[in-house]
C-alpha positions as CSV (number, residue, x, y, z in Angstrom):
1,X,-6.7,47.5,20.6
2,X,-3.9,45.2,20.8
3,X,-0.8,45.3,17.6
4,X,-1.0,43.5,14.6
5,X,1.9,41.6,15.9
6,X,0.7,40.7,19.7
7,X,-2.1,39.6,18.5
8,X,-0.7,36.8,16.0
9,X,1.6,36.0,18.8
10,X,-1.1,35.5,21.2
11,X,-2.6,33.3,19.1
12,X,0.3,31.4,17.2
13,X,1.7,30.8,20.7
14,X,-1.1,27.8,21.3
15,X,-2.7,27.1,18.6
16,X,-4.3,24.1,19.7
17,X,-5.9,26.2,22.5
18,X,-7.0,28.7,19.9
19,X,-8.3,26.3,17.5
20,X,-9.9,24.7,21.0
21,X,-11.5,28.3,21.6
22,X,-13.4,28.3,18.0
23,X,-14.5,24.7,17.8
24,X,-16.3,25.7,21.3
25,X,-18.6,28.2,19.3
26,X,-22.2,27.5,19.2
27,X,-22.4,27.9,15.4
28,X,-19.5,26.3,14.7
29,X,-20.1,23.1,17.0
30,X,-23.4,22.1,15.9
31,X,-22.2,22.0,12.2
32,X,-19.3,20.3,13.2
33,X,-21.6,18.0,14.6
34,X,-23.8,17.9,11.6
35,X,-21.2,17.3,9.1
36,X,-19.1,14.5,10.9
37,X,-22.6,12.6,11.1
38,X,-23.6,13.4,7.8
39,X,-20.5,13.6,5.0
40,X,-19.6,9.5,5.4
41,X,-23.9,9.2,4.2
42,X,-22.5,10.9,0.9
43,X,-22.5,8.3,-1.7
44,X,-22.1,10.9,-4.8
45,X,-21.3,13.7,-6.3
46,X,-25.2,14.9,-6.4
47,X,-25.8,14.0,-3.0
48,X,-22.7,16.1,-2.0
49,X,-23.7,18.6,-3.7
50,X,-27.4,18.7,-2.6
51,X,-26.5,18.8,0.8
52,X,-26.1,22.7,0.8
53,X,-25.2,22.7,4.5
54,X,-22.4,19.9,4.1
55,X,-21.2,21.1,1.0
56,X,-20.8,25.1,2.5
57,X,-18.9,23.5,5.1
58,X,-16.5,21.5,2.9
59,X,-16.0,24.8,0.6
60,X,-15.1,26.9,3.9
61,X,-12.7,24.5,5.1
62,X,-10.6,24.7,1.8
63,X,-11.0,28.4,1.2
64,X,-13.5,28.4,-1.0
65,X,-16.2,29.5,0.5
66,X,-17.2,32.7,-1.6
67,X,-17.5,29.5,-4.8
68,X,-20.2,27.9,-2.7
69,X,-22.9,29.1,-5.5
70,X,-21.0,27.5,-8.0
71,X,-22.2,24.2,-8.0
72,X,-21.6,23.3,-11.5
73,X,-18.4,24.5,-11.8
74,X,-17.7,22.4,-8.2
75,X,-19.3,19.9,-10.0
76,X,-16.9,19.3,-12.9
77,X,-13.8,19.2,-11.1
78,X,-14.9,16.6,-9.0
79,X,-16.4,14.6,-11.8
80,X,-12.5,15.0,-13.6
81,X,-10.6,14.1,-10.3
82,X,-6.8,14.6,-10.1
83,X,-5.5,11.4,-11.5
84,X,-5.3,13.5,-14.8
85,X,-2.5,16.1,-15.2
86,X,-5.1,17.4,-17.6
87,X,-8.1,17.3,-15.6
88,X,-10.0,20.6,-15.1
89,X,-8.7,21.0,-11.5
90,X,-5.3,20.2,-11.8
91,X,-5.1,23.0,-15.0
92,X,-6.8,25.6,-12.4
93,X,-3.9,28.3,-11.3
94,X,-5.6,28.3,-7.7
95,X,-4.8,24.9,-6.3
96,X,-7.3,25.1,-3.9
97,X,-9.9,23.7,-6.0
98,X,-7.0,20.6,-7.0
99,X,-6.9,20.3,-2.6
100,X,-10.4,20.0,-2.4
101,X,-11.4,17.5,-5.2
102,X,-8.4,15.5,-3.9
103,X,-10.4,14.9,-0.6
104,X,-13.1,14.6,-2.0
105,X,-12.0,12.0,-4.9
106,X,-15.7,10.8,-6.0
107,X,-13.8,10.2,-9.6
108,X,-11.2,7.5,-8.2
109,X,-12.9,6.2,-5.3
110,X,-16.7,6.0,-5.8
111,X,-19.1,5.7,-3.0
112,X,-16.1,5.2,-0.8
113,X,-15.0,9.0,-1.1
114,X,-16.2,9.9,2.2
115,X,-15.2,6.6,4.1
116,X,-11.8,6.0,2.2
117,X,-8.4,4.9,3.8
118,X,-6.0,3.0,1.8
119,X,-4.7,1.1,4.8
120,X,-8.8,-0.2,5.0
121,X,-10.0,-0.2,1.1
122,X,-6.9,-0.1,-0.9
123,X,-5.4,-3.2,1.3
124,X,-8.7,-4.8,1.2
125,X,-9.3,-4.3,-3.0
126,X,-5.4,-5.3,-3.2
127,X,-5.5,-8.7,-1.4
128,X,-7.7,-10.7,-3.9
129,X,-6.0,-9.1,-6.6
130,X,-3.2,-10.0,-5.8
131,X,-4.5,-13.6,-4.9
132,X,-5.3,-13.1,-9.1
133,X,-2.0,-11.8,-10.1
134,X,-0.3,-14.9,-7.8
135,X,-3.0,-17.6,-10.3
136,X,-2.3,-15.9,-13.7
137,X,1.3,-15.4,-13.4
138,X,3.2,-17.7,-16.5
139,X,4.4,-21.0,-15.1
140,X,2.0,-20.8,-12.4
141,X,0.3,-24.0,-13.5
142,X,3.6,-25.9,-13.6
143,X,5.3,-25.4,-10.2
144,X,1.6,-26.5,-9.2
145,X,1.9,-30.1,-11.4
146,X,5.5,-30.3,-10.9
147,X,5.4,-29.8,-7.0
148,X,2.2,-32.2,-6.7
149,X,4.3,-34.9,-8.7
150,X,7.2,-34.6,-5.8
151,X,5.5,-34.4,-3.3
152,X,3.3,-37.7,-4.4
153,X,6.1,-39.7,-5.6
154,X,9.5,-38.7,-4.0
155,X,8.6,-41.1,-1.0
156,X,9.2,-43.9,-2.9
157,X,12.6,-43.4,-4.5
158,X,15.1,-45.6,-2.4
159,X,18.0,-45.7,-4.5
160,X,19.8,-43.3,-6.8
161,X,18.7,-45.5,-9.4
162,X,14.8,-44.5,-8.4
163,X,16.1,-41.2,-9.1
164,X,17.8,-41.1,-12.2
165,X,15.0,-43.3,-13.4
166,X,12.5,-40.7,-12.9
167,X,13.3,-37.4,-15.0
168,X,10.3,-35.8,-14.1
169,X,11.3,-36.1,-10.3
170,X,15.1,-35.5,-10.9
171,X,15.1,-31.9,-12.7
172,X,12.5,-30.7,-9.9
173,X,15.4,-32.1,-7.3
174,X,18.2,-30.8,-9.4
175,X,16.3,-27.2,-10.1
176,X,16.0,-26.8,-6.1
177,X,19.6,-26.5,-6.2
178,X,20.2,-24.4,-9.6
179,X,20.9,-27.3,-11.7
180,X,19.5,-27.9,-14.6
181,X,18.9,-31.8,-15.2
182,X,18.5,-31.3,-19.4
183,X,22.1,-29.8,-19.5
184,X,24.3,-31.9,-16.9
185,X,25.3,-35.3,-18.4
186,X,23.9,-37.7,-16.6
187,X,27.0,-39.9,-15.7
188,X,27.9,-37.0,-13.7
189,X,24.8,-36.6,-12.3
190,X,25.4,-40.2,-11.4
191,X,29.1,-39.8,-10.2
192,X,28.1,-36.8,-7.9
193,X,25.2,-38.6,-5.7
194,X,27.4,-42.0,-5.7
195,X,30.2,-39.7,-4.3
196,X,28.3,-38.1,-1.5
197,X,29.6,-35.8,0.9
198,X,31.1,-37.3,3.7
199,X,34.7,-37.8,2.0
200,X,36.1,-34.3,1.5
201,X,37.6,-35.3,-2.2
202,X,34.5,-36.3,-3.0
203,X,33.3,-34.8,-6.7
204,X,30.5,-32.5,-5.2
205,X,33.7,-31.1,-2.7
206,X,35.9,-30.7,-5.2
207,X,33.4,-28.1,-6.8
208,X,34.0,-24.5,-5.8
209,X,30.2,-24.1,-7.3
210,X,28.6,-25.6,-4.1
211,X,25.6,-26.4,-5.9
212,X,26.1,-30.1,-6.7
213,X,27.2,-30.3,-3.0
214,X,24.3,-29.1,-1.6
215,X,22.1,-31.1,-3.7
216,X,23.8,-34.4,-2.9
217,X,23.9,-33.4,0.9
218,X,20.0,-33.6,0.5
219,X,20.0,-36.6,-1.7
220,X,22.4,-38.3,0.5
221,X,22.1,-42.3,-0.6
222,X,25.7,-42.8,0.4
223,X,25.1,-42.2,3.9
224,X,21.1,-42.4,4.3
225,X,20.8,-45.4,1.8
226,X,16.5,-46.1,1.3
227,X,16.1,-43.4,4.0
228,X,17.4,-40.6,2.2
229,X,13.9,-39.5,0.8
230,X,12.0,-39.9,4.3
231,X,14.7,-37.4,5.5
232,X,13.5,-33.2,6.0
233,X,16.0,-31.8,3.6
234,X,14.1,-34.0,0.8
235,X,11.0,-32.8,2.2
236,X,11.9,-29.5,2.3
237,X,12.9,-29.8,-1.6
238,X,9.9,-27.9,-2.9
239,X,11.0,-24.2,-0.7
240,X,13.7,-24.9,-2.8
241,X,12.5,-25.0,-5.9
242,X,9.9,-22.3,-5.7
243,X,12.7,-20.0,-4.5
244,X,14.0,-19.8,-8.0
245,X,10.4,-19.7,-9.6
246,X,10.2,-15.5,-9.3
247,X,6.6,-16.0,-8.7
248,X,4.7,-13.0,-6.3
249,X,2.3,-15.7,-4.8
250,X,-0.3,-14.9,-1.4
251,X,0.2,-17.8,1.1
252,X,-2.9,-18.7,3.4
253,X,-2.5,-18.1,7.2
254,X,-1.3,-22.0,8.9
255,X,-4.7,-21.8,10.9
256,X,-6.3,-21.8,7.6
257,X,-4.4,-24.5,6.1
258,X,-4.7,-26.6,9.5
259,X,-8.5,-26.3,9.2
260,X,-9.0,-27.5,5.9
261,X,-6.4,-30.3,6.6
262,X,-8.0,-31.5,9.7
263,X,-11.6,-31.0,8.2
264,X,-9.9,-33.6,5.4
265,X,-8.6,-36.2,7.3
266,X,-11.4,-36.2,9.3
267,X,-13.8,-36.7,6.7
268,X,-12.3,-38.4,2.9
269,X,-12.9,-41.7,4.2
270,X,-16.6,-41.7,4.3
271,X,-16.5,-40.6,0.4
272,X,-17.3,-43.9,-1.5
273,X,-18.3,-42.5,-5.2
274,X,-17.4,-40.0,-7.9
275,X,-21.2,-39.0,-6.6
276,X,-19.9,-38.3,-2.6
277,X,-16.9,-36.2,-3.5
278,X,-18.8,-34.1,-5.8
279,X,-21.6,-33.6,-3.0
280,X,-18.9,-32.5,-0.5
281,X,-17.7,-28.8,-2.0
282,X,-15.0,-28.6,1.0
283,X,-13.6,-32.1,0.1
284,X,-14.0,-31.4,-3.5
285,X,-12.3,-28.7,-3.1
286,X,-9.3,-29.1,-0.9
287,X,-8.9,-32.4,-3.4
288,X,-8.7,-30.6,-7.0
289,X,-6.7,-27.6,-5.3
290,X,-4.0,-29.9,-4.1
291,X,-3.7,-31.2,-7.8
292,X,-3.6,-27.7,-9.0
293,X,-7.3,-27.4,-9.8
294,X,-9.7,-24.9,-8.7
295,X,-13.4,-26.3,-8.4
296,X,-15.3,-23.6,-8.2
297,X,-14.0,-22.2,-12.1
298,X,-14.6,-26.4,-13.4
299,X,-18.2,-27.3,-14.5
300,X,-19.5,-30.4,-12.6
301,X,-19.8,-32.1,-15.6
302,X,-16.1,-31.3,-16.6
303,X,-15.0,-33.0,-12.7
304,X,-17.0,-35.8,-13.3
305,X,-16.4,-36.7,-16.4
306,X,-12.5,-36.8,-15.4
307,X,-13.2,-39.1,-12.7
308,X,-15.1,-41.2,-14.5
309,X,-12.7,-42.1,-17.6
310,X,-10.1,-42.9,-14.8
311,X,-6.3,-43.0,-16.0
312,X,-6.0,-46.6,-17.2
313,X,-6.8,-45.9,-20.6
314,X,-4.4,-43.8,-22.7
315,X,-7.1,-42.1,-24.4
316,X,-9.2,-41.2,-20.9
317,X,-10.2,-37.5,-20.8
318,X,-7.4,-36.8,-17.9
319,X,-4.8,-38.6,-20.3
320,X,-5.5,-36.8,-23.2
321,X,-5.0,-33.4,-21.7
322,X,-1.8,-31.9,-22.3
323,X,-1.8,-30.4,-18.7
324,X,-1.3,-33.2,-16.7
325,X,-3.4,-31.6,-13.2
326,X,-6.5,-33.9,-14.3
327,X,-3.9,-36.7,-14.7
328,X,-2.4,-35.8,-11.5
329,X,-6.3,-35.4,-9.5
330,X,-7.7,-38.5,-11.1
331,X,-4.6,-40.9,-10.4
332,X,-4.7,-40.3,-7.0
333,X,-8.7,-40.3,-7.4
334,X,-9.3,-43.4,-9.3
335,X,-12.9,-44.3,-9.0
336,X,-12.9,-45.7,-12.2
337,X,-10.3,-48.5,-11.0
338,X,-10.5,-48.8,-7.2
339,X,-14.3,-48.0,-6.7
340,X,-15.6,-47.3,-3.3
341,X,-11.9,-48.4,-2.0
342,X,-10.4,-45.6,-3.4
343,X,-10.0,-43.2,-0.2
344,X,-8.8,-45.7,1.9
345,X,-5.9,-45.9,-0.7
346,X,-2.6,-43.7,0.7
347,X,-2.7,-41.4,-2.6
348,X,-5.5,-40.0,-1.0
349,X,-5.1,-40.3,2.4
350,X,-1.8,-39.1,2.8
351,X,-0.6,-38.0,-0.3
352,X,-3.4,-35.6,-1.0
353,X,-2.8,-34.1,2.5
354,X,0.6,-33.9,1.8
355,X,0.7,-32.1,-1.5
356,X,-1.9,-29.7,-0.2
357,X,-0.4,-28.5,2.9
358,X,3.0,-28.3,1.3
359,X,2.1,-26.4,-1.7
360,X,-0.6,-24.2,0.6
361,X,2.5,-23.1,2.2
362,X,4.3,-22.2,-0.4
363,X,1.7,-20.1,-2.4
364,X,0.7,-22.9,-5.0
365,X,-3.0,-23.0,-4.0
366,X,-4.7,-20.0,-3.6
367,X,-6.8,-18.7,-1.4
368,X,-10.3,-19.5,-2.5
369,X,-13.3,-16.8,-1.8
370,X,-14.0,-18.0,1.4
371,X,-10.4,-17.7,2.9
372,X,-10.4,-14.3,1.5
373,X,-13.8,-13.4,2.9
374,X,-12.6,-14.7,6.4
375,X,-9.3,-12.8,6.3
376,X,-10.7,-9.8,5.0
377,X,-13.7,-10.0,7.7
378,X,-11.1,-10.0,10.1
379,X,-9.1,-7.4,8.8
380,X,-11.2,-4.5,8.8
381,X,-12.5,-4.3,12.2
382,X,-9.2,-4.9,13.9
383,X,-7.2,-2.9,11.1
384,X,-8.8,0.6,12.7
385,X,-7.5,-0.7,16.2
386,X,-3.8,-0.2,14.8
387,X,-2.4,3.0,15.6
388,X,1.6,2.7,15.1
389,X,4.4,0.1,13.6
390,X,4.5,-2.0,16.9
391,X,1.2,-2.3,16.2
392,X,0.6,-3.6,13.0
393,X,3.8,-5.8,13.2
394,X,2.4,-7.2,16.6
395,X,-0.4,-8.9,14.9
396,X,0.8,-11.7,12.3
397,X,-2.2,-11.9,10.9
398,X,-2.7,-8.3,9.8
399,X,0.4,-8.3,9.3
400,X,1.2,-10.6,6.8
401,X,-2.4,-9.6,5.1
402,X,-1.1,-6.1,4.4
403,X,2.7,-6.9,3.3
404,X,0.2,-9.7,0.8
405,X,-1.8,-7.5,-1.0
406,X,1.6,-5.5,-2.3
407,X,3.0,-7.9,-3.4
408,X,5.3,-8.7,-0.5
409,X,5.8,-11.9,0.9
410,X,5.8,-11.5,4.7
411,X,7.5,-15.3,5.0
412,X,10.9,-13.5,3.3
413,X,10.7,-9.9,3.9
414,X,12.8,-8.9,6.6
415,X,11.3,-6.7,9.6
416,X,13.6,-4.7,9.9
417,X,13.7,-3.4,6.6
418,X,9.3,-3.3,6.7
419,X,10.0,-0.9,10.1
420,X,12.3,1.0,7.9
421,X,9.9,1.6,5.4
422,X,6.7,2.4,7.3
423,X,8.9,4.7,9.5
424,X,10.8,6.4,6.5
425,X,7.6,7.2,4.7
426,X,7.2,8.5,1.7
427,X,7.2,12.5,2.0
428,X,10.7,12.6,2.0
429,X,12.4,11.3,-1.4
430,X,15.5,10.0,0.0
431,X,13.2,7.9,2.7
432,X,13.7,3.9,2.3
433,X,10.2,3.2,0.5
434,X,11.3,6.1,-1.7
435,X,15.0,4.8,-2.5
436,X,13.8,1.1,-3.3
437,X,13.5,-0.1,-6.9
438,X,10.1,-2.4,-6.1
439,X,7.6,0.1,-5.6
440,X,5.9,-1.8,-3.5
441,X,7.4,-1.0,-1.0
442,X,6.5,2.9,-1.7
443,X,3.0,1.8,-1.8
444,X,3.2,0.0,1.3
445,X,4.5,3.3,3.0
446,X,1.7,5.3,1.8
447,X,-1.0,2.9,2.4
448,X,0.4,2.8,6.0
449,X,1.9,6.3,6.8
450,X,2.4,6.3,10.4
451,X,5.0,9.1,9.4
452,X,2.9,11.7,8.2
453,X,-0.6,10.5,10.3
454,X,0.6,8.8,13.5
455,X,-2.1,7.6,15.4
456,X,-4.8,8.1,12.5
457,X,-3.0,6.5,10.0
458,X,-5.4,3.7,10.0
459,X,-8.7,5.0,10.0
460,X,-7.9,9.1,8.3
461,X,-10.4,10.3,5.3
462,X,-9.6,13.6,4.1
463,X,-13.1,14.1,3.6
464,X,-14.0,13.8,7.2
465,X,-11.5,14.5,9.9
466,X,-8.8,16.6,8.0
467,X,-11.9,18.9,6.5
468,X,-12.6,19.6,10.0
469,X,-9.1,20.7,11.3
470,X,-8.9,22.7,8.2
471,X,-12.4,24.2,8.7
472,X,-11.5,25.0,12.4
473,X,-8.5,26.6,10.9
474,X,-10.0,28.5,8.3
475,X,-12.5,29.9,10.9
476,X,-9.8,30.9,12.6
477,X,-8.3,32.9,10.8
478,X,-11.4,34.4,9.3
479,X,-12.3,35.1,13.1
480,X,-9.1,37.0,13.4
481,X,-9.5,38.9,10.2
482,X,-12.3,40.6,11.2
483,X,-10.1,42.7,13.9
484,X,-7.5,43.0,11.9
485,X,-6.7,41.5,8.5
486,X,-2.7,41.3,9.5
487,X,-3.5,39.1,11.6
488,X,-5.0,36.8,9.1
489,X,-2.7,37.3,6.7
490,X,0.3,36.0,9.1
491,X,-2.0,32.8,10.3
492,X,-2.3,32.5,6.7
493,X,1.0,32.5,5.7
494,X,2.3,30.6,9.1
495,X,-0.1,28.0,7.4
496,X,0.9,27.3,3.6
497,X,4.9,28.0,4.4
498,X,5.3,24.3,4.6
499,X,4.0,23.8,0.9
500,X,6.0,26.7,-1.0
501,X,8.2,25.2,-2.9
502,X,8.9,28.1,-5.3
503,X,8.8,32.3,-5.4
504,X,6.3,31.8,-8.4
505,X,4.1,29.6,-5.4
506,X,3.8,33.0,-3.4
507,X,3.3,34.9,-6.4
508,X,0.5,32.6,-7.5
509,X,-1.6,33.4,-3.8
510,X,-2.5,36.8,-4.1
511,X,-2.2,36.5,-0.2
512,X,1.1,35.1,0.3
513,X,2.3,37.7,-2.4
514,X,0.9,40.3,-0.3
515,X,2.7,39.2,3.2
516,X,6.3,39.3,1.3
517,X,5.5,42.5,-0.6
518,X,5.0,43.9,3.2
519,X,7.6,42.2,5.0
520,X,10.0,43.8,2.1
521,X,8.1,47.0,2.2
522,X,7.1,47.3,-1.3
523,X,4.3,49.3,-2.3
524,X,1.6,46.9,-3.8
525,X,2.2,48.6,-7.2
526,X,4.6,46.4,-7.1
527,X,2.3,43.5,-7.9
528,X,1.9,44.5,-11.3
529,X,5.8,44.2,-12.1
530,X,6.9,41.5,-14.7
531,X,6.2,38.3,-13.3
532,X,10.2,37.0,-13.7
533,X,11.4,40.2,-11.8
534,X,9.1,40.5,-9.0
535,X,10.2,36.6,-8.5
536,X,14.0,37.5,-8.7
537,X,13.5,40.2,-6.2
538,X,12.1,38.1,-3.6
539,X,14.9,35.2,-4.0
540,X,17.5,37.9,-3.6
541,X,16.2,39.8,-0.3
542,X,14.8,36.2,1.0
543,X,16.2,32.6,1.2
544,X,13.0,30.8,0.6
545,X,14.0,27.7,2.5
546,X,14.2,29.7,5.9
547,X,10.1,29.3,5.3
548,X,10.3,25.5,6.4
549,X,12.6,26.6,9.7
550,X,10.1,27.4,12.8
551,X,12.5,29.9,14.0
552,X,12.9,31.8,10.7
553,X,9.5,31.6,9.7
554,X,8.5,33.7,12.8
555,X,11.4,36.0,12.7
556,X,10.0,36.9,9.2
557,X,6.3,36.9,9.8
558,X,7.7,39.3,13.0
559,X,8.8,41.3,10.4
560,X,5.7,41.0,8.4
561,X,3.3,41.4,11.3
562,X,5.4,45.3,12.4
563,X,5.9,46.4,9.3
564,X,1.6,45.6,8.5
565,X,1.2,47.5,11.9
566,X,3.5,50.6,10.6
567,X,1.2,50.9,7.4
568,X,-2.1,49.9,8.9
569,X,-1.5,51.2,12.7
570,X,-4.3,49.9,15.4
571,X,-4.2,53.1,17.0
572,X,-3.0,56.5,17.5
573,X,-0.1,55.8,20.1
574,X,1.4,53.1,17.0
575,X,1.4,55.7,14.9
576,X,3.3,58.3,17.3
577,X,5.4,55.5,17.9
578,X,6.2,54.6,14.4
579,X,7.1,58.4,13.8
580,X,9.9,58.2,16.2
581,X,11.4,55.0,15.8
582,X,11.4,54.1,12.5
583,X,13.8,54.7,9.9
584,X,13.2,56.9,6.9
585,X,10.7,55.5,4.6
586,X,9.7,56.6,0.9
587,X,5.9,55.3,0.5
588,X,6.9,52.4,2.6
589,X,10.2,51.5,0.9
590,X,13.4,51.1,2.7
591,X,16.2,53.0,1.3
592,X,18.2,50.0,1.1
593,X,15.6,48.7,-1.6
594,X,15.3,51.4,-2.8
595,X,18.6,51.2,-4.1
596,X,18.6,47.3,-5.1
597,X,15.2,48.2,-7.2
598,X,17.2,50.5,-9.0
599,X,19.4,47.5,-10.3
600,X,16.5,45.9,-11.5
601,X,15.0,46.6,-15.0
602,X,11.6,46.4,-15.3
């Protein structure tokens, strides 16, 4: 019969191939087989727990297999979860039980428990909320009035004149640039566009604040004259101005906002009544979003009644609304003043188009269910196809669907800084994600953890492939045991070294406690020392980060793994051997700890 310590070497050595050599068992294959087919059918904690030949299966793969009777007790802790500090797993000493409901999470994640992946139902649950978040954040409905009032009526200013004679459309130009139209005088105001640019002593140059400079380069009537407003920089004005807004806004994809333009222009002019617009849900639709409105939370009766009273009359519904998005929608809409003329009008045709696309791409129109449903529909099927960085960042569209529903806009995060992230990950504290104040970035990382999961990063439920491994594993070394219990003891150990944080972590395991006790040839009497000591003891003979070096954890379970074959030999010859080579021994102590025990008080 073969050491305690060749044969954990012989099977350490390729674990894989091991592993490979148990999966490969008749038994073990066809419920293998079972399970994978089976656990994503679970919907429940009772149907988990009904299933006695899935649920065996899921005990065994976290240890627990001699609990598999214990179905009520199995049954609380899943019903508490982990979210809870308090809940009844997380208060168990053996966090076995805390592993196990964690991957099995029926209490946060539902029906989804067996199927869950946050890069697939987190992203997917995120998106509209965030869509939500965008909609209900304060000032929202302003930068939507505000920007649909530029957009509609900076065309025709021509003069500085026009603009100073238009408040409303002079602090949205001024805020673009960080001024503030209610606190500069407006002779200076005045003074700084008549100045222009073009002569270096002009008042905007002789600003070190470059704001007023950059502002009058946009509004540049000194060079541009009546073309300064048909120029791109005025265009562009809105960018500007939502820059400064702080909002966290979702921006549809350009083939969305395209589609709905094209579908638009293609068709507003064959609307002739308040009656045709309202039968048309699409037109309806793009219309009232472009003035800030969403149709499908307005009754009918609210939309038509609007359109109806017109704007002509001071006392019309729209006019007597202090939000002025109904003013806004039914001044470009008149019905009640141009009749069936009114879409061949330029407010509609080319305004409307205008003020949608521009505030689309800036976030000030949401995505309505159907965009959401379309991006979301494409999402998840081509999501699980993704299976590194390169990957994910290759595709724009998931791309910028993921980076969306944290709260990221993908239009001004950088890259670089996203690769970063998703390759920093989140296990170690000082990783990028980690370090950043936004935690959204954090939460990006994990959704996404190419670090931790590589390939499967996209498509990985604990519940299904990860119980496997660990049931393969656990077979394993219950396989091994069976010969010799060293053995499973070091596969054990060789195992949960990563997760030891502590000495009172191996003192909690009854198992790991025993591997150390042997390694340092104490007698197991020595388990029922004071807690403190037996944990002081271990930290002075053993340096317990040597456990998460490869090198260092073998050299000690080598020392494990000889001194278990000394006190439990295999055969004869050990023994014989043992005799003659080792050193002294007092009921398996060393005399060297001999003597540091007698330092200790206990």
């Amino acid at each position: 019969m073969l050491s305690t310590y060749t044969s954990y070497q012989l099977i350490i050595k390729d674990i894989n191939k091991s592993i490979d050599r148990i999966e490969q068992q008749p038994t073990v294959d066809r419920d293998t087989q079972y399970y994978l087919a089976n656990i994503t059918k679970v919907k429940s904690i009772d149907d988990f727990v009904k299933n006695d030949r899935l649920f065996k299966y899921a005990m065994k793969a976290y240890g627990l297999e001699n609990m598999d009777y214990a179905k009520a007790f199995m049954v609380k802790a899943l019903k508490e979860g982990v979210t809870n500090p308090d809940s009844f797993a997380n208060k168990l000493t053996d966090k076995r039980y805390a592993a196990f409901v964690r991957a099995f999470n029926f209490a946060a994640n539902g029906a989804d428990a067996t199927i869950y992946n946050k890069a697939q139902q987190l992203v997917t649950k995120n998106y509209p909320l965030q869509v939500q978040i965008g909609a209900t954040q304060s000032g929202f409905s302003y930068y939507q009035s505000e920007t649909a009032y530029y957009v509609t009526n900076i065309s025709k200013v021509k003069s500085v004149d026009d603009l100073m004679g238009d408040s409303r459309l002079l602090a949205y130009a001024m805020a673009a640039f960080g001024l503030d139209s209610e606190t500069e005088p407006a002779a200076t105001v005045r003074a700084m566009l008549e100045g222009g640019v073009s002569d270096a002593n002009s008042p905007a140059n002789k600003l070190t604040d470059k704001s007023y400079a950059n502002f009058v380069s946009a509004f540049n009537f000194v060079q541009y004259g009546d073309q300064t407003t048909a120029r791109d920089d005025v265009q562009a004005v809105p960018k500007g101005f939502m820059a400064g807004a702080g909002l966290t806004l979702v921006k549809p994809s350009a083939q969305y906002i395209k589609g709905e333009a094209d579908y638009y222009a293609a068709n507003i002019s064959k609307v002739k009544s308040i009656g045709d617009l309202m039968a048309d849900k699409r037109l309806l639709t793009f219309a009232m979003a472009s003035y800030g409105l969403d149709a499908s939370t307005e009754t009918p009766l609210q939309i038509s009644t609007m359109l109806a009273g017109g704007v002509s009359d001071p006392n019309s519904p729209a006019n007597k609304l202090t939000d002025k998005r109904y003013a806004n929608f039914v001044t470009a809409f008149d019905f009640a003043q141009y009749g069936d003329q009114t879409t061949s009008r330029d407010a509609v045709q080319k305004d409307t188009l205008n003020v949608y696309t521009t505030e689309s791409a800036l976030g000030l129109i949401t995505p309505n269910a159907d965009y959401i449903k379309s991006e979301t529909a494409y999402y998840l099927p081509n999501i699980t196809n993704v299976k590194s960085i390169d990957d994910l960042m290759a595709d724009s569209r998931l791309y910028n669907y993921a980076l969306s529903s944290f709260g990221l806009d993908p239009a001004k995060e950088s890259k670089d800084l996203i690769r970063s992230v998703l390759t920093g990950g989140i296990r170690d504290p000082d990783s990028v994600a980690n370090k950043m104040t936004n935690k959204a970035y954090a939460g990006l990382a994990s959704a996404f953890n190419f670090e931790q999961y590589g390939e499967a990063a996209t498509t990985i439920n604990p519940a299904q492939q990860p119980t496997v491994d660990s049931y393969m594993r656990q077979t394993l070394e219950e396989d091994a045991g069976k010969t010799n219990e060293g053995v499973r003891l070091a596969l054990y150990f060789n195992r949960k070294a990563s997760t030891i944080t502590s000495w009172y972590d191996v003192l909690a395991d009854t198992a790991l406690a025993s591997v150390v006790r042997t390694a340092l040839g104490l007698p197991d009497s020595f388990a029922t020392a004071d807690i403190d000591k037996q944990a002081q003891l271990f930290e002075q003979k053993l340096d317990i980060s040597d456990l998460t070096d490869p090198v260092k954890l073998n050299k000690f379970l080598t020392r494990f793994t000889s001194m278990y074959e000394i006190n439990n030999p295999t055969s004869t010859a050990v023994t014989s051997i043992s005799v003659l080579f080792a050193k002294p021994v007092t009921s398996g102590i060393s005399t060297d700890l001999m003597m540091a025990m007698q330092k200790l008080k206990f």
